[in-house]
C-alpha positions in Angstrom: 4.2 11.7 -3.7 6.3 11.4 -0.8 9.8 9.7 -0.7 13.8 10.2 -1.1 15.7 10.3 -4.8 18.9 8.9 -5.4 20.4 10.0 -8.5 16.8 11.6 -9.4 15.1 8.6 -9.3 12.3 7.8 -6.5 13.4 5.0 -4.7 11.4 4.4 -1.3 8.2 6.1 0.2 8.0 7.4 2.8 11.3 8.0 3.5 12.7 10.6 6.2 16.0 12.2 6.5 17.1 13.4 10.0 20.4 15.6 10.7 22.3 14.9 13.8 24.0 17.9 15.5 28.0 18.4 15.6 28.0 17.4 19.4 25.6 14.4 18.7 27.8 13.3 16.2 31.4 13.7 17.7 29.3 11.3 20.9 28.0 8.4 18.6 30.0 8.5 15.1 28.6 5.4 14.3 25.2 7.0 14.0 26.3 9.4 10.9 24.5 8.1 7.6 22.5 5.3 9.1 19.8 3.9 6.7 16.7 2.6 8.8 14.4 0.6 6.9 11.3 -0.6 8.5 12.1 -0.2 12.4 15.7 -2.0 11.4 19.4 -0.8 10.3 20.2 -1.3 6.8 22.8 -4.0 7.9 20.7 -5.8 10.2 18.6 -6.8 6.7 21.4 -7.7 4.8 23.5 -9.0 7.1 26.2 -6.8 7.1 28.2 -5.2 9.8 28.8 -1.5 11.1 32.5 -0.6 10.2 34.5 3.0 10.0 37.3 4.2 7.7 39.5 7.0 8.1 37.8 10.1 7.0 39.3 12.9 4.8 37.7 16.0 5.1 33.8 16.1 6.6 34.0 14.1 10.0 37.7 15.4 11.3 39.8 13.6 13.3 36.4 11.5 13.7 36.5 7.9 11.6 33.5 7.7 9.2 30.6 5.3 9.3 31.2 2.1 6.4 29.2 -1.1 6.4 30.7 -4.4 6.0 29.2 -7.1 3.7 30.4 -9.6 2.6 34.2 -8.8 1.6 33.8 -5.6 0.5 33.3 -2.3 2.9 31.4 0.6 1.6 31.9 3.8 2.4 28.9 5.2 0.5 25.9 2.7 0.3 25.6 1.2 -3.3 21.7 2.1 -3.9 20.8 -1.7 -4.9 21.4 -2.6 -1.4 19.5 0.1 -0.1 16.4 -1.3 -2.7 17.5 -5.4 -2.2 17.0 -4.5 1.9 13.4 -2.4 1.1 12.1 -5.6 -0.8 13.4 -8.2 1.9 11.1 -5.6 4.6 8.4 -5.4 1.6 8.0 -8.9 1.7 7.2 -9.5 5.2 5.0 -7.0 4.9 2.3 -9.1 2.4 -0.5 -10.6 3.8 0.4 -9.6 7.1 -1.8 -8.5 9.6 -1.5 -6.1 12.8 1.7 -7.9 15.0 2.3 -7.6 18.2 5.6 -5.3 16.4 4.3 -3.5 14.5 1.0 -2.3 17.1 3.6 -1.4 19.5 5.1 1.1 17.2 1.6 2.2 16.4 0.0 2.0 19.1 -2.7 -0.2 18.3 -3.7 -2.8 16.5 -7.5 -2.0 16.5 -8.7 -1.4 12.7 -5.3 -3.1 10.8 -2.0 -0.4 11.6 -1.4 2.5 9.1 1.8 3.9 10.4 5.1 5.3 8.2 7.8 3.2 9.5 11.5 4.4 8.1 
């Protein structure tokens, strides 16, 4: 079975990790431990915001990627959020039929879509 662990527990399928190079990173910090979840940034479902910290070791002089919610700012994602934002894109996901979104990312819409989205 496919999917990512967090603290050795199985928590979404499928899920994809993707490194970005040193000079991809010093371009676009802010692109450093982004969580996509269906087609959308982790924040963008729960309504927070992109932010950055000062970093202590592992970025440099670079500021590290935080998100904003609420009050609070976290510099390493609590793993309820990342499950809270997987059931908000779960449940638009029941009973729904090819859309004109979710065709585009598949190509089609002919036969229902069967695509990983992440």
């Amino acid at each position: 079975m496919a999917g990512c662990l967090t603290r050795g527990r199985r928590v979404a399928s499928p899920c994809r990790t993707q490194a970005i190079d040193e000079a991809a990173f010093r371009a676009d910090p802010s692109e450093s431990n982004r969580i996509w979840i269906a087609g959308k940034p982790l924040e963008e479902w729960l309504g927070g915001r992109v932010g950055a910290s000062q970093c202590c070791t592992v970025c440099g002089d670079l500021p590290c990627r935080t998100m904003e919610l609420g009050d609070r700012t976290h510099e390493v994602i609590p793993e309820e959020l990342i499950v809270r934002a997987a059931m908000m894109a779960a449940s638009g996901l029941i009973g729904a039929g090819p859309t004109a979104a979710n065709a585009s990312a598949c190509g089609s819409t002919a036969g229902g879509c069967r695509c990983e989205t992440a």
